[in-house]
C-alpha positions as CSV (number, residue, x, y, z in Angstrom):
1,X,131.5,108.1,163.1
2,X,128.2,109.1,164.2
3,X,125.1,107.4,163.2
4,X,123.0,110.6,163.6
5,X,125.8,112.2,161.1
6,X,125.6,109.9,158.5
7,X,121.7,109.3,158.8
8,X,121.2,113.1,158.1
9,X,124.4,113.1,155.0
10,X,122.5,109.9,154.0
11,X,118.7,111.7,153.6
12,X,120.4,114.6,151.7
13,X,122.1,112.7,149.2
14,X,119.7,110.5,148.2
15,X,117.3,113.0,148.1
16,X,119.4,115.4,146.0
17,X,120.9,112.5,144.3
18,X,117.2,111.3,143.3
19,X,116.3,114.5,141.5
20,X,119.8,114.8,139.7
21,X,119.3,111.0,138.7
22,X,115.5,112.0,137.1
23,X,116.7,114.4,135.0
24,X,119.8,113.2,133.8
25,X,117.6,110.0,133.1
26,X,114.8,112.0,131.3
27,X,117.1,113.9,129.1
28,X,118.9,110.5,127.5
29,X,115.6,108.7,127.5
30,X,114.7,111.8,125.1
31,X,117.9,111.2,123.0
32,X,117.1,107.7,123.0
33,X,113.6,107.7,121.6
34,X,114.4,110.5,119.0
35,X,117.6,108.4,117.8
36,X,120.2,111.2,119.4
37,X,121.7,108.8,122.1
38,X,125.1,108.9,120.0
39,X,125.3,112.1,121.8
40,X,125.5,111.2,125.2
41,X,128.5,112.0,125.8
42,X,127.6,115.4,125.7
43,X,125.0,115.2,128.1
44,X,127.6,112.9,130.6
45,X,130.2,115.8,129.4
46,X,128.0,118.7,131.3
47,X,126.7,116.4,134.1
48,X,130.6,115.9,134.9
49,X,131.6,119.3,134.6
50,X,128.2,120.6,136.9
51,X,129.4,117.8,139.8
52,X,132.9,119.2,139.9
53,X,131.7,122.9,139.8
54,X,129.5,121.9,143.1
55,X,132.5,120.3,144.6
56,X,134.8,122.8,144.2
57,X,132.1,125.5,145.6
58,X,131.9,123.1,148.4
59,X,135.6,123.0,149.1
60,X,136.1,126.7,149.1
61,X,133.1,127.0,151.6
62,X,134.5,124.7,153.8
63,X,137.7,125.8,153.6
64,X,137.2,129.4,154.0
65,X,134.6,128.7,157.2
66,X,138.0,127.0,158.9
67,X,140.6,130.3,157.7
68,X,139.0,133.1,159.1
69,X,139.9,133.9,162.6
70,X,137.0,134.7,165.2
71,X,134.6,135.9,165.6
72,X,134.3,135.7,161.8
73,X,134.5,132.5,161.1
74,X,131.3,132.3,163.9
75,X,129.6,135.1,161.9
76,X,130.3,133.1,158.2
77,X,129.1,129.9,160.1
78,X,126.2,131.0,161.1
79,X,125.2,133.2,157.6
80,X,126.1,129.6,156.1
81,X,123.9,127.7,157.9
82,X,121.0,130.0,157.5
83,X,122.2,130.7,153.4
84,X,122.1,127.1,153.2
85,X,118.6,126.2,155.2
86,X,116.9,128.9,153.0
87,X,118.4,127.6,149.6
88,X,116.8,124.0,150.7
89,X,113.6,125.7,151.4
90,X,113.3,127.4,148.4
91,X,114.3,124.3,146.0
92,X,111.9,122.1,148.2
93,X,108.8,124.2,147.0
94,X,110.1,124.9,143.7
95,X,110.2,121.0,143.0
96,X,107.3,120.8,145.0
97,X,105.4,123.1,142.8
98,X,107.5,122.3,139.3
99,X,107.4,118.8,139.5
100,X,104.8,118.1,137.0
101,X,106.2,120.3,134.6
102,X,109.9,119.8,134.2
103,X,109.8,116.8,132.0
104,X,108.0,118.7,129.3
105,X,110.5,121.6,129.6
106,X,113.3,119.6,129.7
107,X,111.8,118.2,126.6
108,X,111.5,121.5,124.6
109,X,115.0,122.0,125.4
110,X,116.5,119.4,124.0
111,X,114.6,119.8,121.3
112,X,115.4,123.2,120.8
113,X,119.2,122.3,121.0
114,X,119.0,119.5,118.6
115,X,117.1,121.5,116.2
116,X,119.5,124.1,115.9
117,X,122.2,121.2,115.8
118,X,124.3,122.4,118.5
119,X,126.0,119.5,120.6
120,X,127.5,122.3,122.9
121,X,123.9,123.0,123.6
122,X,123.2,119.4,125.0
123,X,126.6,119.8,127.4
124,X,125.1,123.2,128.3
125,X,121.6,122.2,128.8
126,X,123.0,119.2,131.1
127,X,125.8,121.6,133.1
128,X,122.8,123.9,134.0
129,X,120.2,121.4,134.8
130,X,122.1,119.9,137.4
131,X,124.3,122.5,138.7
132,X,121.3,123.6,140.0
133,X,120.9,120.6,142.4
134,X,124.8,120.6,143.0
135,X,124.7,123.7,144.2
136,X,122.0,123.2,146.4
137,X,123.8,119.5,147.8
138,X,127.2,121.3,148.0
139,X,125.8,124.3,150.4
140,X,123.8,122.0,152.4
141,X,126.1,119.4,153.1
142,X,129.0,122.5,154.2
143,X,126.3,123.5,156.3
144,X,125.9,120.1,158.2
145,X,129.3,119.1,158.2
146,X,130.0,122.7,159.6
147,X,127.1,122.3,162.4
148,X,128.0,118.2,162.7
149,X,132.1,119.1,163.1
150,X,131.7,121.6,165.8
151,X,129.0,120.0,167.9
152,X,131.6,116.9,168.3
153,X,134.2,119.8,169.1
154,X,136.4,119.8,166.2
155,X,136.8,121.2,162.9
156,X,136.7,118.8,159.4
157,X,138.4,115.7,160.9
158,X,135.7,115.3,163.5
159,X,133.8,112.2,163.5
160,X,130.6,114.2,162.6
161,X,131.6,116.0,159.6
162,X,133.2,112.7,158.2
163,X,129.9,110.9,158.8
164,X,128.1,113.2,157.1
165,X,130.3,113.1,153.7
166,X,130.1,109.5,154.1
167,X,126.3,109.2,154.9
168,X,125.6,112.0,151.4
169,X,128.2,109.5,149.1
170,X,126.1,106.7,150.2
171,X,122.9,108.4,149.1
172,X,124.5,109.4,146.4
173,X,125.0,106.7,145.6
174,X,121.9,104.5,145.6
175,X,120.4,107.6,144.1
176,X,122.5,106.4,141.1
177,X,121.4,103.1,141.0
178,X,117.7,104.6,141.1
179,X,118.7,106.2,138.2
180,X,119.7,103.3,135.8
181,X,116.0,101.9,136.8
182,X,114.6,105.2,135.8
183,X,116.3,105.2,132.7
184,X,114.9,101.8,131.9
185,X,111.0,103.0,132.9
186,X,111.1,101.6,136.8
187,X,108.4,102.1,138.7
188,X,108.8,100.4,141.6
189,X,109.4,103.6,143.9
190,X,106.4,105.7,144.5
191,X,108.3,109.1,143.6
192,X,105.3,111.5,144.7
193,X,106.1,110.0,147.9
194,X,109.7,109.4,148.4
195,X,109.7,113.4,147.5
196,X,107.1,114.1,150.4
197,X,108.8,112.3,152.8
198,X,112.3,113.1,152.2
199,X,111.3,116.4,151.5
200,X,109.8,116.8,155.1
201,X,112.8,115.5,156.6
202,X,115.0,117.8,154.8
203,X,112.4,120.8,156.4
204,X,113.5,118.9,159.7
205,X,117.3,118.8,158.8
206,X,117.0,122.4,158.1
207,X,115.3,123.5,161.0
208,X,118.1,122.2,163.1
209,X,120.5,124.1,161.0
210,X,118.8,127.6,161.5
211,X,118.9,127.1,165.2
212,X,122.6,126.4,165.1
213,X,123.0,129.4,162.7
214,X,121.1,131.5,165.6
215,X,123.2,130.3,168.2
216,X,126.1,131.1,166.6
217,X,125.0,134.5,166.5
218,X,124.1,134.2,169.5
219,X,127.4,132.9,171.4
220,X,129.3,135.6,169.9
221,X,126.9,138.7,171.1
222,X,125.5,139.7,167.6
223,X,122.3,138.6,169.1
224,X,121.5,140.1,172.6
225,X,118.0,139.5,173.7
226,X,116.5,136.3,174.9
227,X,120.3,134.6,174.9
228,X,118.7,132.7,178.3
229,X,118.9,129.4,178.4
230,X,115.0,127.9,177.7
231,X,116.0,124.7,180.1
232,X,119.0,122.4,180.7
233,X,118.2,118.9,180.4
234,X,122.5,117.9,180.0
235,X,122.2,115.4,183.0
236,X,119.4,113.9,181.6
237,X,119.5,113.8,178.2
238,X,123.3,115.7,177.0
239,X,123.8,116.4,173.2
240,X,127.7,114.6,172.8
241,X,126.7,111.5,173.6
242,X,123.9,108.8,172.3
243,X,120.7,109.3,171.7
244,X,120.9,112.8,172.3
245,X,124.3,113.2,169.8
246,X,122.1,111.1,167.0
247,X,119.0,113.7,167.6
248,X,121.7,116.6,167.5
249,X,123.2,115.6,163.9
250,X,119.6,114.7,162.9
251,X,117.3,117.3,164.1
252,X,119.6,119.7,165.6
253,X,119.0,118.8,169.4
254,X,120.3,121.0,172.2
255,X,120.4,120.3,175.7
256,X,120.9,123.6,177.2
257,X,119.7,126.1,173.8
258,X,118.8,129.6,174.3
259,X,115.2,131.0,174.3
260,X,116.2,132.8,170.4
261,X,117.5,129.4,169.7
262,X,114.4,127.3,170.4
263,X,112.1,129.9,169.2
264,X,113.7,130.7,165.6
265,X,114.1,126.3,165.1
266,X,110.5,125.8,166.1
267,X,109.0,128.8,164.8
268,X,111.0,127.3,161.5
269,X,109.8,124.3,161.6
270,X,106.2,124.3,162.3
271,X,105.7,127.2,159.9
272,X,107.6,125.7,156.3
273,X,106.0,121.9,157.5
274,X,102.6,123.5,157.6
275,X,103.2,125.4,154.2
276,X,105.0,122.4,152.5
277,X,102.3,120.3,153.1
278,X,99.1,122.4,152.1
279,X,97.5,121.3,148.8
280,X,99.0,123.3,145.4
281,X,98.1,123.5,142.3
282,X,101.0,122.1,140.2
283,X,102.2,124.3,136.7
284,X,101.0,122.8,133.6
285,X,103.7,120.9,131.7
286,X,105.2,122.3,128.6
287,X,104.5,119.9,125.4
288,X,107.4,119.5,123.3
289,X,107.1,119.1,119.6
290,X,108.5,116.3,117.8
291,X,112.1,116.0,117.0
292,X,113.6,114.0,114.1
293,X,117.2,112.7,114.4
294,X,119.5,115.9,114.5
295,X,123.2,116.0,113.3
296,X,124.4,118.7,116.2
297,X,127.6,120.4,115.1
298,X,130.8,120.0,118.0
């Protein structure tokens, strides 16, 4: 497997991973300190169901990018790569900007649902709340494994793809073990932070996806103007073996791309880095009001 592959599967699931872990941490600290925690299983109940939902979104994507014949599955690669670098942008300045406030909403949620006594409400509060960050993982991860399989010339089996899934599980997977030390008041990671960081490489990550996406587009003739090569540099650095095949599954490296290729990654990147990190103003949290021990009906 590829180190470059499971580096990149590795920032995105621990970054994803991360902000699933926070809220699913918040909400039974919540139940904890109003004396709800008997109902946890609720909230496990809807963090299950969201996780499979992603995964079976994922599945279909994947599978349907390898069933069409050509030059279609080329044209659903490419509008996947580019769906799934805009979705990432999008979520990255909506947390970036949220942040602040989603503990307090999360808060008046809950205790919306446990005032009205509804457990349902709990398994649907905790479905929703992380389906949206499923969603997001599942169509980013298709999206490298898709750009990581074909650059090491196959289709799911190749090394890249693998590495990626195995790279995310791993995040995944320490995200989880984040999560327990969130849950217990941990704060021994500098969260403002680790978001900046991993957020910029995820801007990184995703400008190598929109150049694949391009070039796609590109290879099959939907794109027709400059389709020129911008240089060639395979004898001295190629992109399948390496260095260069670790800077291909990490920042989408090509050693021979075309002028639309370069230009629409760059352009990308310098662009969302330069607006991700400019100064915001973050939203003012909402303040929940103060819940007594609920009997929610099943």
């Amino acid at each position: 497997m590829e180190v470059g592959a499971i580096s990149s599967g590795l920032v995105t699931g621990l970054r994803e991973g991360v902000e699933a872990a926070l809220i699913v941490s918040i909400v039974l600290a919540y139940l904890a300190r109003t004396d709800n925690l008997r109902f946890a299983g609720r909230i496990w109940l809807g963090v299950a169901a969201a996780v499979a939902t992603s995964a079976a979104l994922g599945v279909v994507l994947f599978v349907t990018v390898g069933e069409l014949p050509e030059p279609y599955e080329q044209i659903f690669e490419g509008a996947t790569l580019l769906v799934a670098a805009g979705i990432v942008t999008w979520m990255l300045f909506w947390m970036r900007r949220a942040a602040a406030s989603v503990k307090g909403e999360l808060h008046v949620a809950l205790g919306r649902a446990l005032g009205e006594g509804s457990a349902w409400g709990l398994t649907a509060l905790a479905f929703s709340a992380i389906l949206r960050e499923g969603i997001e993982t599942s169509v980013f991860l298709v999206a490298q494994v898709t750009a990581a399989s074909s650059a090491t010339g196959g289709a799911g089996g190749a090394p890249g793809g693998w590495g990626v899934l195995v790279g995310a599980l791993a995040g995944l997977g320490i995200a989880a073990f984040l999560g327990v030390g969130f849950y217990h008041g941990s704060r021994r990671i500098n969260l403002a932070r680790f978001f900046r960081w991993t957020g910029i490489a995820l801007i990184v990550i995703a400008a190598g996806l929109v150049g694949r996406g391009i070039h796609e587009f590109a290879e099959i003739g939907l794109i027709g103007q400059w389709t020129q090569r911008a240089f060639d540099l395979s004898a001295v650095l190629p992109d399948d073996v390496g260095l260069g095949a670790f800077l291909r599954a990490v920042v989408g490296y090509a050693a021979a791309p075309e002028i639309i290729t370069l230009v629409a990654q760059l352009g990308y990147l310098l662009i969302v880095l330069v607006l991700y990190l400019r100064p915001t103003a973050p939203r003012i949290a909402a303040t929940p009001s103060p819940v007594s021990p609920a009997q929610p009906r099943p």
